[in-house]
VOBA-1610 file (N, C-alpha, C; in pm, whole numbers, padded with zeros to 5 digits, always signed):
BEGIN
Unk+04938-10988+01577Unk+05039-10885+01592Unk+05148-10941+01682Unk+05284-10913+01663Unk+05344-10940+01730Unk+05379-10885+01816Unk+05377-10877+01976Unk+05441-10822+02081Unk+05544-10887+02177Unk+05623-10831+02242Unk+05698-10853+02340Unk+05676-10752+02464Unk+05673-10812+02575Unk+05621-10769+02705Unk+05724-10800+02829Unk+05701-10717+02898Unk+05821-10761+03013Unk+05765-10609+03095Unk+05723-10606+03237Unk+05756-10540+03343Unk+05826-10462+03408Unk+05891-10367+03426Unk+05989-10327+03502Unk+05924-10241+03630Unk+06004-10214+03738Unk+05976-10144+03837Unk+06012-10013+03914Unk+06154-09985+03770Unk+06237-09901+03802Unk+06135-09800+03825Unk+06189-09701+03870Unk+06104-09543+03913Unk+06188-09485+03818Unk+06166-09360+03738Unk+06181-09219+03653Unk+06140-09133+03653Unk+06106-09045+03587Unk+06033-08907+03609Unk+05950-08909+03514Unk+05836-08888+03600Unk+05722-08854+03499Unk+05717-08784+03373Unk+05700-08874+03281Unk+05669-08816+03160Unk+05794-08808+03092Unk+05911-08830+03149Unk+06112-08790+03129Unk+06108-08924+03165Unk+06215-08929+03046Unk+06301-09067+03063Unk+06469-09081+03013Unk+06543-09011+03115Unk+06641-08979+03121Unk+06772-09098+03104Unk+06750-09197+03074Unk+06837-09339+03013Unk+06909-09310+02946Unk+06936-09198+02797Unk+06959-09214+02719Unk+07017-09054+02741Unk+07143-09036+02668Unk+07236-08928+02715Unk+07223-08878+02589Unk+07167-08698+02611Unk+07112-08571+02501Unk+06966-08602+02504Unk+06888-08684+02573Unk+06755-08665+02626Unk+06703-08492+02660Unk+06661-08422+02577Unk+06640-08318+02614Unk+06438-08310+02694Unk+06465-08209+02766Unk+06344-08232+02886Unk+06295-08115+02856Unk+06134-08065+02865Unk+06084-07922+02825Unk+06068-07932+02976Unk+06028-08037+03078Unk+06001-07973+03249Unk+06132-08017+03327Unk+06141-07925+03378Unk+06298-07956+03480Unk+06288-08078+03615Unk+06427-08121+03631Unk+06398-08258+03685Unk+06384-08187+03815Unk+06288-08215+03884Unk+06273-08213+04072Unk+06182-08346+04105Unk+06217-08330+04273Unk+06185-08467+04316Unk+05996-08462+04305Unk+05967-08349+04264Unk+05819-08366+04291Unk+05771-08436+04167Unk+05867-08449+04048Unk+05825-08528+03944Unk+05881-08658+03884Unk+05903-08772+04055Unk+05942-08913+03995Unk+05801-08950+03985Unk+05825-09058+03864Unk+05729-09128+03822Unk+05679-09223+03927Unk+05547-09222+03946Unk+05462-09346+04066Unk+05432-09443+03968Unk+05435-09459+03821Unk+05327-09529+03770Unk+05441-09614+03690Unk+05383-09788+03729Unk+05525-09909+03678Unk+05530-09866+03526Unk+05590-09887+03464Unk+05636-09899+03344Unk+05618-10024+03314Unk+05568-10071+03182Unk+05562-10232+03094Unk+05611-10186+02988Unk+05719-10273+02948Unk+05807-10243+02818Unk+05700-10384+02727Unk+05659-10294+02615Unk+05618-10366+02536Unk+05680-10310+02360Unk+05639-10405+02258Unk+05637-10340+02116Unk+05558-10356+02084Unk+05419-10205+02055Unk+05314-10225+01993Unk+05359-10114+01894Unk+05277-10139+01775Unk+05259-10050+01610Unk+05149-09953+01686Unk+05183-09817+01633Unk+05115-09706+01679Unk+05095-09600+01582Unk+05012-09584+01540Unk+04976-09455+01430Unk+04987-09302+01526Unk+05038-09195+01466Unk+04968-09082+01558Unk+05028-08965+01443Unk+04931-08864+01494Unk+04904-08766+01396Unk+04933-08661+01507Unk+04967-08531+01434Unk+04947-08383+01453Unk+04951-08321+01375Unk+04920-08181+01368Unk+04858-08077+01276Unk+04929-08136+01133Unk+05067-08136+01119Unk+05171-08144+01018Unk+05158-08297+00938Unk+05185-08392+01044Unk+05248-08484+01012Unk+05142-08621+01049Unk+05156-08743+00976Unk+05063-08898+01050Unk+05188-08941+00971Unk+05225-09043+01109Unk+05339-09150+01158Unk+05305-09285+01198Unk+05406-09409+01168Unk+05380-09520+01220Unk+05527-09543+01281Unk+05505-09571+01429Unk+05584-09586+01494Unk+05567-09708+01581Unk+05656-09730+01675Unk+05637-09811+01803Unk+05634-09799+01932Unk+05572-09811+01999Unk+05564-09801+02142Unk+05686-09901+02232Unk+05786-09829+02298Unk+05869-09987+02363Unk+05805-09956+02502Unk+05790-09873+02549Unk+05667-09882+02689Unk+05585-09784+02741Unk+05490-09837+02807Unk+05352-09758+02900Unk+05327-09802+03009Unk+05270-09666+03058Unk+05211-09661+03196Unk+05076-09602+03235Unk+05064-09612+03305Unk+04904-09547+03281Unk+04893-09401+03300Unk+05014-09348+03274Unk+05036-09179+03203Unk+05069-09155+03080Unk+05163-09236+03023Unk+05203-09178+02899Unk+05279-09313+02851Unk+05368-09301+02760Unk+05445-09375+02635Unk+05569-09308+02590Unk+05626-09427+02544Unk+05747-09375+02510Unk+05774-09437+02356Unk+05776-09309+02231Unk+05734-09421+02101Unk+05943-09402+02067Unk+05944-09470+02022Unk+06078-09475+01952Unk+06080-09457+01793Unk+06131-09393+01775Unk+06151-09350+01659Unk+06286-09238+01597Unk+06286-09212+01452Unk+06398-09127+01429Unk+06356-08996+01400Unk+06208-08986+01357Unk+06180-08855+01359Unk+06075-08789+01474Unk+06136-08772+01598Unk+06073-08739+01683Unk+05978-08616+01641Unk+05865-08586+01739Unk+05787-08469+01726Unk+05868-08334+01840Unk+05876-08246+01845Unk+05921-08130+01917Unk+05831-08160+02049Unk+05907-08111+02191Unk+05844-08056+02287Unk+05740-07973+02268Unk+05623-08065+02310Unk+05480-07925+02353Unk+05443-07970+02192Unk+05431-08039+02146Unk+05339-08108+02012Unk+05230-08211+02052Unk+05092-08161+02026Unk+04990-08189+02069Unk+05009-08348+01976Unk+04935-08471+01994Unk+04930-08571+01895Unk+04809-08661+01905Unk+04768-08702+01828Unk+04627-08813+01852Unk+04704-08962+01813Unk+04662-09038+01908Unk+04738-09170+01920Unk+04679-09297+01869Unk+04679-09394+01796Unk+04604-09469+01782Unk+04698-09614+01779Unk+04648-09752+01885Unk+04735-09844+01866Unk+04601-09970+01953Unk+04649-10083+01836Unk+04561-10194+01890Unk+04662-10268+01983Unk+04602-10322+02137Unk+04702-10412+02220Unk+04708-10546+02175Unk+04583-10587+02103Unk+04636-10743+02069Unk+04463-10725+01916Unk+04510-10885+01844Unk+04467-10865+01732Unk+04339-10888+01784Unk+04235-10909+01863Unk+04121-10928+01894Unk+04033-10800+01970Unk+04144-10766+02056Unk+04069-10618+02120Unk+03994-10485+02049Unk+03977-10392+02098Unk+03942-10239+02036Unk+04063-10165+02004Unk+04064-10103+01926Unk+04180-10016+01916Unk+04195-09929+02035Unk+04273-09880+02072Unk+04260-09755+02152Unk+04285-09608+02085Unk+04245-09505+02089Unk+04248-09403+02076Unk+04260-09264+02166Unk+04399-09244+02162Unk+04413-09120+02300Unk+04482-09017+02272Unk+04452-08913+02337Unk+04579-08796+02270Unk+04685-08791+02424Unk+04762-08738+02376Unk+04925-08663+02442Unk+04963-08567+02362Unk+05076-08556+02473Unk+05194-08436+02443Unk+05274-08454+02443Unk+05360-08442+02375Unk+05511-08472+02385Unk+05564-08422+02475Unk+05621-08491+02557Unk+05753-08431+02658Unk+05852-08428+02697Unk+05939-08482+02625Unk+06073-08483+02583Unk+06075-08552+02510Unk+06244-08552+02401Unk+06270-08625+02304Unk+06421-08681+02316Unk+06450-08774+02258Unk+06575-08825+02282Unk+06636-08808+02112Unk+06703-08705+02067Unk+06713-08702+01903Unk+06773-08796+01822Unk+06794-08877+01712Unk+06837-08927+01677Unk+06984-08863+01654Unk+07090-08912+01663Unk+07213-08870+01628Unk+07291-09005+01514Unk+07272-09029+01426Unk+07372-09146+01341Unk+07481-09132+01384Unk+07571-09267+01419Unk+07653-09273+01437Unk+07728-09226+01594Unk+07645-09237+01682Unk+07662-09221+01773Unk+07680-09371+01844Unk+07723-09445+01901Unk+07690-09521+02014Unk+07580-09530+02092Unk+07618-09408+02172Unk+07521-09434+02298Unk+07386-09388+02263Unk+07365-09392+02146Unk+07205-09366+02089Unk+07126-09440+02017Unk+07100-09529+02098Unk+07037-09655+02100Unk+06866-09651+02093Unk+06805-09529+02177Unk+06691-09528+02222Unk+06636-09410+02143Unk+06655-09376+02012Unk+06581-09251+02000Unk+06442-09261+01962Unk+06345-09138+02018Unk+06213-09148+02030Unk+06157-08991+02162Unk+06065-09043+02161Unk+06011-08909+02249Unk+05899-09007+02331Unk+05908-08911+02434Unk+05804-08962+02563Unk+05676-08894+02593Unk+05550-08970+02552Unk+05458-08878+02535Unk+05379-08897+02689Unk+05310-08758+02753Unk+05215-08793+02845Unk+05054-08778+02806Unk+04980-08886+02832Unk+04850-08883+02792Unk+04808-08800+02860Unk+04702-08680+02769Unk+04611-08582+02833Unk+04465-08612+02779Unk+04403-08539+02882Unk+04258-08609+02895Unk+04162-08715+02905Unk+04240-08818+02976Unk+04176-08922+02991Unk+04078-08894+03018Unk+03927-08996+02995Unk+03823-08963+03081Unk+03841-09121+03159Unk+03743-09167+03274Unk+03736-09275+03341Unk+03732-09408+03265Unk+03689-09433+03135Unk+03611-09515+03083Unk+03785-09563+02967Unk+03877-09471+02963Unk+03997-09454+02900Unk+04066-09516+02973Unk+04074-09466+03121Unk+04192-09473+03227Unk+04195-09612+03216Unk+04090-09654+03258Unk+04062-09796+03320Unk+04080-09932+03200Unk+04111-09900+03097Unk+04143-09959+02957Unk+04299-09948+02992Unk+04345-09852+02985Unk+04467-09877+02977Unk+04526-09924+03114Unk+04473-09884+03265Unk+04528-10008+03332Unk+04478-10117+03356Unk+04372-10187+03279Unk+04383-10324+03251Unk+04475-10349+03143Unk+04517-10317+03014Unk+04583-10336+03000Unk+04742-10339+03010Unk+04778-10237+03066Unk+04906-10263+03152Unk+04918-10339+03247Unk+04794-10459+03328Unk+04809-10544+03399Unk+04806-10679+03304Unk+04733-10663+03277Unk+04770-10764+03144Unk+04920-10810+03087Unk+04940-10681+03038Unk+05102-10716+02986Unk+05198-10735+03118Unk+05143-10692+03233Unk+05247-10689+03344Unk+05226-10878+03415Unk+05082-10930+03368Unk+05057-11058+03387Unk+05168-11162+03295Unk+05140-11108+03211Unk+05199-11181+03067Unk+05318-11239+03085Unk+05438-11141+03148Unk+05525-11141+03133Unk+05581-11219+03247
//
């Protein structure tokens, strides 16, 4: 599979990723919700489903809360989803659900809409989850 990996350190808001101008947010921005957790910009292939719809999209980054998939047909705020994406061709797949929490809409023909996609936060991790995904976010944060 092919990936690209790279680190960043910037801080954002949890679960919001406000970069991209008409980013609409279902939780309002306050300081009690900047993001603690680094961000690794990667491109992984990601399947995910809800009630309606199963999608193949991409992931351009994670943290050990949530994802941000890019795409043109985003899912709505408060859309439950089951996630499925392998980190490299030898590992386990992973399998996790989220929620959508904001979306950045596609607009054609816009410029400054470069990034469209939605930002999902993972719910329900159990311990045996968590700890998968921050080894692998150290991993890609090694990599790079």
């Amino acid at each position: 599979m092919n990936r690209r990996l790279t680190a960043i350190s910037t801080r954002g808001y949890d679960g919001l990723d406000m970069k991209a101008k008409g980013s609409t947010a279902e939780v309002p921005i306050t300081g009690s919700d900047r993001r603690a957790a680094t961000r690794v910009l990667v491109d992984l292939q990601v399947d995910y489903a809800s009630e309606d719809n199963y999608l193949f999209a991409y992931i351009t980054d994670i943290s050990e809360t949530g994802i941000f998939v890019r795409t043109t047909t985003p899912e709505q705020p408060g859309t439950h989803l089951n996630l499925r994406f392998q980190p490299d061709d030898e590992g386990p797949q992973i399998q996790v659900e989220g929620t959508v929490i904001w979306v950045n809409p596609f607009r054609p023909g816009v410029p400054d809409n470069l990034h469209p996609g939605m930002g999902i936060r993972f719910v329900e991790l159990d311990d045996e989850l968590r700890d998968r995904l921050l080894e692998l976010i150290r991993r890609f944060a090694y990599l790079s």
